[in-house]
C-alpha positions, -999 to 999 in steps of 0.1 A, spaced: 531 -241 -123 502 -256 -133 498 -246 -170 525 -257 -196 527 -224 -212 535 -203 -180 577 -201 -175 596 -192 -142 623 -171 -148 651 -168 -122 683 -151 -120 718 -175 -122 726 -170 -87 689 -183 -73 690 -213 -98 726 -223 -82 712 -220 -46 685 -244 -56 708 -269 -73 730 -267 -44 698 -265 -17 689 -300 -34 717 -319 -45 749 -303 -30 776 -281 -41 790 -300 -69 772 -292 -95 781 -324 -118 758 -342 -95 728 -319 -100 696 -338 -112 674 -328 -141 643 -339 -159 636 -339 -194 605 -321 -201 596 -341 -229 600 -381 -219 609 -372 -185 638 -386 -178 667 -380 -146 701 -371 -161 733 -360 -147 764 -336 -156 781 -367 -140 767 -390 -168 777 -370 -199 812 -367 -183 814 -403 -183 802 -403 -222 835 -382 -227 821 -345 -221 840 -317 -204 828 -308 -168 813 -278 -190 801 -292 -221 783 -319 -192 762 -290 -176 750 -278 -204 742 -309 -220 724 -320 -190 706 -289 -189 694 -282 -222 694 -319 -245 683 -350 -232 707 -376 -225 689 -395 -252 708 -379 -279 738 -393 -268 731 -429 -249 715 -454 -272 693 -472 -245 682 -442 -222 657 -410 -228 647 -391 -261 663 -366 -284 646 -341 -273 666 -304 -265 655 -273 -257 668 -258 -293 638 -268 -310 604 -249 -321 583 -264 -295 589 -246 -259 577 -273 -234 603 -259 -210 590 -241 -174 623 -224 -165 650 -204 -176 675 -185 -162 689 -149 -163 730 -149 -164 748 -123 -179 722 -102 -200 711 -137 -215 681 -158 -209 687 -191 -212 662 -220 -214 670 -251 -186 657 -282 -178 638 -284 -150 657 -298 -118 643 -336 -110 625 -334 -77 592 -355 -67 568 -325 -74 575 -325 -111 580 -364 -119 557 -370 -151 519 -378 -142 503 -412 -155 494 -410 -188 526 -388 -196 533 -390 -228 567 -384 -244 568 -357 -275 601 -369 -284 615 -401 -301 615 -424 -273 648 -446 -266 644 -480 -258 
């Protein structure tokens, strides 16, 4: 994608081969990248800040880890009026709006800059 405005959509089932294709079959380990300061978050890591296993892939699919960690990423989440998101996902009649997965071809550029408040 080489334009922020343009947005993949894909159906649940192709988004969980990918997550499993790149990072296994758990999906607590999956890796995602904030679209906003760009950076790599776990489910794994909000479990350990006292998530469910659910409540962790959501998080770590829609808010950056930012919002809850006091040293790491932004508050940026995907609930906002800006849409700086490339993907979403079809499940059951609903689109919903995901982080990207964190792989090497979408690691931010230099120059990036961050829209949200940056943690430090």
């Amino acid at each position: 994608m080489s334009r922020m405005s343009e947005r993949q959509r894909v159906p649940v089932e192709v988004w969980r081969a990918e997550g499993e294709r790149l990072f296994g079959p758990r999906a607590r380990d999956w890796a995602f990248r904030c679209p906003s300061c760009g950076s790599i978050q776990t489910p794994a890591e909000f479990v350990e800040l006292g998530c469910t296993p659910e409540e962790a892939v959501s998080r770590a699919t829609f808010s950056c880890i930012g919002r809850w960690h006091p040293t790491r990423g932004c508050d940026w989440t995907l609930g906002g009026l800006l849409q700086i998101h490339k993907l979403e996902v079809e499940a059951e009649g609903q689109t919903l709006r995901v982080f990207e997965f964190a792989t090497l071809d979408n690691a931010p550029a230099p120059g990036f800059r961050p829209l949200g408040k940056v943690r430090s």
